[in-house]
N, C-alpha and C positions, 0 to 999 in steps of 0.2 A: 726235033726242031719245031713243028708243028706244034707238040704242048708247050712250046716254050712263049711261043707267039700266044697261046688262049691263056697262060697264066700271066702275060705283061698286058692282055688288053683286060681281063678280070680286074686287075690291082689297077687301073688306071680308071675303068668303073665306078671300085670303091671310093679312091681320091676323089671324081668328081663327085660322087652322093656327099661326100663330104666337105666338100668346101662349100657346094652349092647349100648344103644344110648349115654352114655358118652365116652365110648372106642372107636366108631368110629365118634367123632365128627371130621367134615371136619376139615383142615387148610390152610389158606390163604395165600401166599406167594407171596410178589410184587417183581415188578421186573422195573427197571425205563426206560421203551424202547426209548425214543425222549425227548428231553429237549427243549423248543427253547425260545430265550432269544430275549427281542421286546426293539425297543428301548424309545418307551411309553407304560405304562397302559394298561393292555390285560383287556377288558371286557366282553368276551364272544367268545367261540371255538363252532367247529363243525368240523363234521368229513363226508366225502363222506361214502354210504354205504358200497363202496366196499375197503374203506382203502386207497385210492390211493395221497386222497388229504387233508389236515387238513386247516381248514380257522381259521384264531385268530383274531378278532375285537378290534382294540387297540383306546385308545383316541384319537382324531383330527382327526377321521372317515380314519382311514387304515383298508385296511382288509389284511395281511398277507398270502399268498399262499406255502402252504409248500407241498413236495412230501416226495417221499422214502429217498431222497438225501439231504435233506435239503430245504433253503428255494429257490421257483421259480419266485415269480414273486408278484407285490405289488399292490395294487389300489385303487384310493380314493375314497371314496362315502361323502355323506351329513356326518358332526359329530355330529349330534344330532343322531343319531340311535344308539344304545347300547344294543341290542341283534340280535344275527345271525341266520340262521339255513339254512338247503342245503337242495336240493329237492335231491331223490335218487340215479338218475345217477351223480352228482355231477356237472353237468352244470348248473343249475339255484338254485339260492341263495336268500333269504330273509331275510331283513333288517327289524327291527321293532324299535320303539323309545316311550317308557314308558312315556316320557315327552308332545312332539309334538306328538302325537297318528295320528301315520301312518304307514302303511307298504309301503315296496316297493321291489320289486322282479328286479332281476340283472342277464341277461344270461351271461353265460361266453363262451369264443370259445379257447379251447384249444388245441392246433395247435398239431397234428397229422403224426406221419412219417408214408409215406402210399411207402411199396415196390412197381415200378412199371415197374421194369427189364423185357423186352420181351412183356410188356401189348401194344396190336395196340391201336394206339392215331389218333386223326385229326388235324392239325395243325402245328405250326415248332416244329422243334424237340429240340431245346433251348429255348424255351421259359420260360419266366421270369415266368409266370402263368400257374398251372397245372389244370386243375379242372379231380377232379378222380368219374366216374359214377360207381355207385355199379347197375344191374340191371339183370331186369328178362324179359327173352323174349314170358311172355304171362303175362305182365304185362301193362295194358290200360296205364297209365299214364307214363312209361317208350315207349312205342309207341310215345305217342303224343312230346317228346323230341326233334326230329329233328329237327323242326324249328327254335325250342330256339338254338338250337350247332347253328345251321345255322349261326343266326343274331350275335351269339359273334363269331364265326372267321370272320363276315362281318367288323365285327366294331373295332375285335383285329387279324388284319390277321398274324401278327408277334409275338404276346405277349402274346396269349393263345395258350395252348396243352391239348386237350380233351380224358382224358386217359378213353377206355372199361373196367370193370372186372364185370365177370360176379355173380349174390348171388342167386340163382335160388331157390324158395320156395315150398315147400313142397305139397301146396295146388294147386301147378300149375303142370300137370301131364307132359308135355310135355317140362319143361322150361330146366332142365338139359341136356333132349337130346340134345334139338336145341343146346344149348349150347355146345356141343362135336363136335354137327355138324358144327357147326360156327368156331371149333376150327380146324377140319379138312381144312374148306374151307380157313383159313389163313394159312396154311400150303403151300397151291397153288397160294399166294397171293390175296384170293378173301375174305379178312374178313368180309369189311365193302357193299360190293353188295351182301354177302351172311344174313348180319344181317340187309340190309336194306330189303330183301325179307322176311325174317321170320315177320319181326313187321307190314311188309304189311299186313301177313296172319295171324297174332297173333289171333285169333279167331277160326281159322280151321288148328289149327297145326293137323297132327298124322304121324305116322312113314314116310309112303308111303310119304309124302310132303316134307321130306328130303333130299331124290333122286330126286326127282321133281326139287326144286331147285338145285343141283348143276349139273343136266344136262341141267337146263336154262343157266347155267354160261359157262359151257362147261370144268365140271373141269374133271379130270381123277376118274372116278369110280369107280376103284378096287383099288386107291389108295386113295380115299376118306373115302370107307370104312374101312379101315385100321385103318387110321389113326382116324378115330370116333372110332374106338373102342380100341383103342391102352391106354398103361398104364398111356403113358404122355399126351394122352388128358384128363383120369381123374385128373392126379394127378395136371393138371394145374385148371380146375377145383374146386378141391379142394383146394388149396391153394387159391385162389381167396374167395372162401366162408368163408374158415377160417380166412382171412384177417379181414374180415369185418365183422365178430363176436368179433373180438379182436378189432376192432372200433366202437361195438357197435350198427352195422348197425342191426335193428330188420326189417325194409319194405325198399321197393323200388318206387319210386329212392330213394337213398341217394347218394350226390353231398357234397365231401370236395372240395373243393377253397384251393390251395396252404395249405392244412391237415386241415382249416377250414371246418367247417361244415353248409353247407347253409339251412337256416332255410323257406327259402319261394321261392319257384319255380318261381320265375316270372326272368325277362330280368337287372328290377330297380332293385332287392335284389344282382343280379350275377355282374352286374355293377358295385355296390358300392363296395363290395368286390374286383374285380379284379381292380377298381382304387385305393382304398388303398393299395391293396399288389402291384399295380404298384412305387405308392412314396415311 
C-alpha cells in the first residue's frame, strides 16, 4: 500500500512538470532586420563575429561586402568557389568550391579612420601617407623600429608622415609611465629625444631613469613633473589606448598605412603599400 501511495504521488509529479511545461512554452518572434538584394544568385553568407560585416557569395564569384549602412564595397574572386566562411575578426575570409576541391583564404585590409589631432609625427606635415604606430616603450621589437622610419622618410622625404600613439601593456611595468613621461617631455618640445632615450634604455627603465633623462635634455623639472603627473597627460594617454582597442590593436607594433593595416614589418611590405596609396 505504501508503494502504491509513492507511485500515484510520483505520476501526479510528472503531470504537473507537464502541463506546467505547456503553460510556459517559449515563443518565437521574428523580426526581418537587413534585406539585401544582389544582382545575381547568392550562394552562400557569412557574417563577422562581431556583427560589423556580412559577406554574400553570389554567382560569377562576387563576394558582396555589406556593413551597418548597407552595401560597401565588392570583389572578385575565382567563380568556381560556392561556399564562404570568415575567420573571427572578420579580416581574413575562406573560399572553398565542392566542385574543383580547393580552399583558398583571402586577407582583407579595411581602411580605418585613425584620430591623429595633436599626435607628434616625423615627416611633412601634408603628407599624402600617414603611417600611424601603435606602441609600447619597453617593447623590444617597437625599439628596433628606428631604422625602418629612418629608411621610408629617406626614400619618401615629402610623402610620408610617421604618426607616435602610444598602447602601453600591462605586462610591461614601466611602459605607461615612460609614456606620461614622453608626454611631459613634448610639452617642452623634446618628444622624440626623449623617446629616443627611453627605447635606448628600454631594458633598465624605473622611476629614477625619468629624471635622468629629461635633465640630460635639459628640460625644466618642476615643470616636468607637473605636467607627468597632470590630468591631460593621462587622459591623452588614454585615449591613445582606447583608440587602438577600437582598431583592434591586441600587441605591439601595430603599423596602419594611410588606416591600412600592415601585416609584415619589413621595408618591401611598407613600400608596396605607401606606393599604391601613392597612385
Amino acid at each position: 500500500m505504501h508503494n502504491m501511495y509513492k507511485l500515484a504521488a510520483a505520476a501526479l509529479a510528472i503531470l504537473t512538470v507537464c502541463l506546467s511545461g505547456q503553460n510556459t512554452m517559449a515563443k518565437v518572434y521574428k523580426t526581418i532586420s537587413q534585406t539585401y538584394s544582389t544582382a545575381t544568385s547568392p550562394l552562400d553568407v557569412t557574417t563577422s563575429e562581431d556583427g560589423r560585416h556580412t559577406f554574400v557569395l553570389t554567382q560569377g564569384g562576387k563576394i558582396l561586402i555589406y556593413g551597418k549602412s548597407g552595401q560597401e564595397d565588392e570583389i572578385q574572386v575565382d567563380p568556381s568557389f560556392d561556399h564562404i566562411s570568415v575567420a573571427i575578426n572578420g579580416d581574413k575570409i575562406f573560399l572553398t568550391s565542392s566542385n574543383g576541391k580547393k580552399v583558398q583564404e583571402i586577407l582583407l585590409d579595411f581602411v580605418k579612420h585613425i584620430d591623429i589631432t595633436g599626435d607628434p609625427f616625423l615627416g611633412a606635415q601634408n603628407a599624402k601617407v600617414v603611417m600611424v604606430v601603435f606602441s609600447d616603450f619597453q617593447c623590444p621589437h617597437c625599439a628596433k623600429l628606428g631604422p625602418l622610419f629612418e629608411q621610408v622618410l629617406e626614400q619618401y622625404p615629402d610623402k610620408v608622415k610617421i604618426v607616435y600613439k602610444n598602447f602601453p601593456l600591462n605586462m610591461h611595468r614601466f611602459a605607461a609611465t615612460a609614456a606620461l613621461a614622453d608626454f611631459a617631455a613634448q610639452k617642452q618640445g623634446k618628444f622624440w629625444q626623449y623617446h629616443d632615450l627611453i627605447y635606448e634604455n628600454y631594458q633598465n627603465l624605473n622611476l629614477n631613469k625619468f629624471n635622468e633623462f629629461a635633465k640630460q635634455l635639459n628640460l625644466n623639472l618642476p615643470q616636468f613633473r607637473k605636467d607627468m603627473e597632470s590630468p591631460e597627460a593621462k587622459e591623452a594617454i588614454t585615449r591613445d589606448f582606447e583608440e587602438g582597442r577600437r582598431l583592434k590593436v591586441t600587441g605591439t607594433p601595430t603599423i596602419f598605412i594611410n588606416g591600412r593595416l600592415l601585416r609584415v614589418r619589413n621595408i618591401a611590405a611598407i613600400q608596396k603599400i605607401i606606393d599604391e596609396e601613392l597612385k
